[in-house]
Structures are given as structure tokens and as C-alpha cells.
N, C-alpha and C positions, 0 to 999 in steps of 0.2 A: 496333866503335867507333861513337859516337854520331855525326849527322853535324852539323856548323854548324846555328844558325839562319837562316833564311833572312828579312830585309828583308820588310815586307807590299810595298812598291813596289819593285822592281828592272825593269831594263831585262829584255826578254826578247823571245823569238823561239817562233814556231807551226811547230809541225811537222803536216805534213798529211801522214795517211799515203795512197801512191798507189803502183799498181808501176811504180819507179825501180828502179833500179840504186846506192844511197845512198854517200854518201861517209860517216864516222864520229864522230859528237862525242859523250864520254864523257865525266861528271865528277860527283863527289859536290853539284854545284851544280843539278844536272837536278832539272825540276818537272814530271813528267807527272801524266796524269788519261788512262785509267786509271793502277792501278799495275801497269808493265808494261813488256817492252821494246818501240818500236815503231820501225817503219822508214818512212821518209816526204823530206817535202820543207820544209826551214825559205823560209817566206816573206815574215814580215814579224814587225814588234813587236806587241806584247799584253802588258796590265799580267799579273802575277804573282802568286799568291796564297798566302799560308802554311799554308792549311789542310790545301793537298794534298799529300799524302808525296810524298819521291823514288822516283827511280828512274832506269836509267842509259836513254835515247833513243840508236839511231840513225839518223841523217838527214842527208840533205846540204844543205850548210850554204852558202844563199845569202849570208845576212848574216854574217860570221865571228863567234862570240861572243867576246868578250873578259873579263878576270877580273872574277869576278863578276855576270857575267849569267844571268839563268834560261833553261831550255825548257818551253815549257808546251805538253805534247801532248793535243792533240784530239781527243777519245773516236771512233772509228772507227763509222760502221753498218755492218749484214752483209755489204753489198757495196761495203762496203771508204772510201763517201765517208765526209768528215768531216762530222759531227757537233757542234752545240753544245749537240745536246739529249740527255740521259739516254734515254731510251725512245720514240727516233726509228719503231719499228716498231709500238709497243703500240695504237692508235691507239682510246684511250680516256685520259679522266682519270688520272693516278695515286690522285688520292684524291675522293672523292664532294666536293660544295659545302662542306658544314658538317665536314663529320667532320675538322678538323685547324685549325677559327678560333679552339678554347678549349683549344689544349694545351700553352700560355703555353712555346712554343719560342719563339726568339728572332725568327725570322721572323713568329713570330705577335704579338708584342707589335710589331713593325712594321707587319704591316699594320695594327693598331688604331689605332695613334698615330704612324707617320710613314707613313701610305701613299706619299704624293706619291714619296718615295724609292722603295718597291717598284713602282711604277709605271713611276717614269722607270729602272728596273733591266728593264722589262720591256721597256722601247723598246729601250735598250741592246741587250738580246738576240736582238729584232725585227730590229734595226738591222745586226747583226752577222751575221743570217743571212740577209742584203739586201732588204728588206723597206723601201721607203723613205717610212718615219713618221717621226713627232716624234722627239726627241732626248733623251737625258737631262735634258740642260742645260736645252733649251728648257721641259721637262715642272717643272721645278724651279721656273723663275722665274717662268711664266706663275702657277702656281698660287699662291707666293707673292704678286704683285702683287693676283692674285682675292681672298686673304685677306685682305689691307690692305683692300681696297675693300669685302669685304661688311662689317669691322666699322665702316667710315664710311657703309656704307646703312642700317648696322643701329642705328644712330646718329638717323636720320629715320625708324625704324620701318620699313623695308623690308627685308623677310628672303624674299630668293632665294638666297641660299649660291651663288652665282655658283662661286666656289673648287669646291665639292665637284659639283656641275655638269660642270663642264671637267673635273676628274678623274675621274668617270664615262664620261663621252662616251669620251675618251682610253682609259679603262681597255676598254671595250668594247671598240672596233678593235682593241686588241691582242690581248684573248680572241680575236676571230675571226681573226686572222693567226694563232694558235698554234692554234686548233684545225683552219686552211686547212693549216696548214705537216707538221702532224699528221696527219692526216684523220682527226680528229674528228668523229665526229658534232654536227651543230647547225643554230641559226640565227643570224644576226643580233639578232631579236629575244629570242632567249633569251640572247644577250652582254650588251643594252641592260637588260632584269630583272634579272639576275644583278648585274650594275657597280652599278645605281642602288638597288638595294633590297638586297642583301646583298653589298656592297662588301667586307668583312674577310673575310667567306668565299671571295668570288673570288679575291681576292690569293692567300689560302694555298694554296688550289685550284691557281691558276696560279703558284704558286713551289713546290708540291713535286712540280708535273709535268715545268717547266723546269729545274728543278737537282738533282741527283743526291743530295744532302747539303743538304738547306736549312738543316738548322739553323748550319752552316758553313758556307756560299757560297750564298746572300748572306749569312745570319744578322744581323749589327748594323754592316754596312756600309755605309755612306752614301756609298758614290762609284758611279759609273759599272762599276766594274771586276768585278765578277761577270758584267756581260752577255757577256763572251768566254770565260767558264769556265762547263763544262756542270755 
């Protein structure tokens, strides 16, 4: 039998998997990642996402779920922590610079034309695996404000792209937190090249290494709420 749709925003709760001893909550409303049963420890809220199939979790249940709430389980690494990343061990790119900024997946027509979004999706993700950088929020409105202002410089013939600037700089520190978080090979200076001179390839670069499924999680979401799902 098919199951319910499941809401893109519901209340929901993270299971960490860790060796407890679990108490059990089962129900056709469960939203893990993988797909899979896992046993763990529910800790806190986290948005929810419809892309990910179910599957039944067991976990003990700090926050008691009530009807209607999701579990969204957090892809495990080999030794057992949790993980927000897909390929926590790989520790190399998933895909080379270029080879994934022209294959008009939905993720890719984001980086081209709403980076600012993929960006502050990257802080998110930064953010979430305690990392303490900018914000979504703040990555959103700074760069808005920068846009207003270069086309009033650009207005007096002064073309700094101020805007694309700051979302450079930004985008670099987080290449280097993901590939520190990684261990990546790199530099600095190769985060700062890469962000300012092939910006749309970075992004893809750095969203089909951080998420398991780009072209669904993040794909054409403009909220915050990817950076808690690997």
C-alpha cells in the first residue's frame, strides 16, 4: 500500500545513530536517509524533506513524536558517528571543477543564477557540522544589500561587483572548511582561484560532494533546509 505524502516542512526529530540501548518508534510517517532501519538516539528538531523515501527508524525518543511529525535519520560513517556528509571517508572531490557546471541539473542552473542560495546552503551545512561561519540568513541579505549598491555605483560608472566579491570570499572559506572537514587535499589559495574565477563550477563541485542526491536535496530549494540533510 502506497504510503501518505509527506508535507516539504514538518516538525521532526534526528536520530543519531550511537551504541545505546534504544527505546522504539515505528510508523509509516518515518523519514530516514539512508534507506534503512537504524538504531540511535533522537536529539533534537531538523526541517524535513520529501525527497527522501521512508523507512521505519528505531531510536530512543528524547523528544516524544506526536501525529504527524517526521524522523529524519542521519547517514552513519564507518565508525558508527553521524554524518551530514555523503562520502565522509572519500577524501577527494566527488566530481573534478567543471565536469558537472553544464549538465543543466537543477542544482546547476542554481549555481549559475541564484548562487547566493547555494552558497548560504553551504554555510548551513558548514554550520550544522559546527563549524562557526556565516549563516544562511546573514549570506542572503549581506549579498542582497551588495547588489542594491553596486547597481547604484554602477550608476556613477564604478564597477567593483562588490556583491559578487563577498560571495567569493564567503564561498572560499567554505571550500576550505569542506575540504578541512574532508581532508581534502588543497590550499587556500586554490579555494580563493576557484570561488573568484570559476564560481558555477565551484558551487557544483561543492554540492555534488556535500549531498548525496543534488539534483534533489538541495535541487531548486531556497531555504536553509538542505544543510541538515546529507
Amino acid at each position: 500500500m502506497q504510503s501518505p505524502p509527506i508535507p516539504a516542512k514538518v516538525d521532526s526529530v534526528t536520530v543519531i545513530p550511537c551504541p545505546v540501548t534504544p527505546g522504539t518508534f515505528s510508523g509509516n510517517k518515518v523519514q530516514p536517509f539512508p534507506i534503512a532501519t537504524v538504531s540511535g538516539t533522537v536529539v533534537e528538531p531538523v526541517a524535513a524533506h520529501p525527497a527522501i523515501p521512508q523507512a521505519v527508524v528505531h531510536g530512543t525518543i528524547v523528544r516524544q513524536p506526536h501525529q504527524g511529525v517526521t524522523v529524519t535519520v542521519v547517514a552513519p560513517t564507518e565508525s558508527g558517528a553521524t554524518s551530514l556528509f555523503p562520502y565522509p571517508n572519500k577524501k577527494e572531490w566527488h566530481s573534478s571543477l567543471c565536469e558537472r557546471c553544464f549538465n543543466c541539473e537543477s542544482y546547476c542552473w542554481m549555481a549559475w543564477f541564484c548562487s547566493c542560495v547555494s552558497v548560504g546552503q553551504f554555510a548551513a551545512k558548514m554550520n550544522q557540522a559546527g563549524y562557526r561561519t556565516i549563516n544562511f540568513n546573514t549570506t542572503i541579505i549581506v549579498y542582497m544589500i551588495l547588489f542594491v549598491l553596486d547597481g547604484f555605483l554602477a550608476i556613477y560608472g564604478v564597477d567593483i561587483n562588490p556583491h559578487y566579491i563577498f560571495l567569493a570570499v564567503v564561498l572560499a572559506q567554505l571550500r576550505g572548511l569542506a575540504r578541512k572537514h574532508l581532508r581534502i587535499p588543497g590550499n587556500g589559495c586554490e579555494d580563493g582561484i576557484c570561488s573568484i574565477f570559476c564560481m558555477p563550477c565551484t558551487i557544483t563541485q561543492m554540492t555534488t560532494t556535500l549531498w548525496a542526491r543534488p539534483s534533489q536535496v538541495p535541487g531548486c530549494d531556497f531555504t536553509a533546509n538542505p544543510g541538515a540533510l546529507p
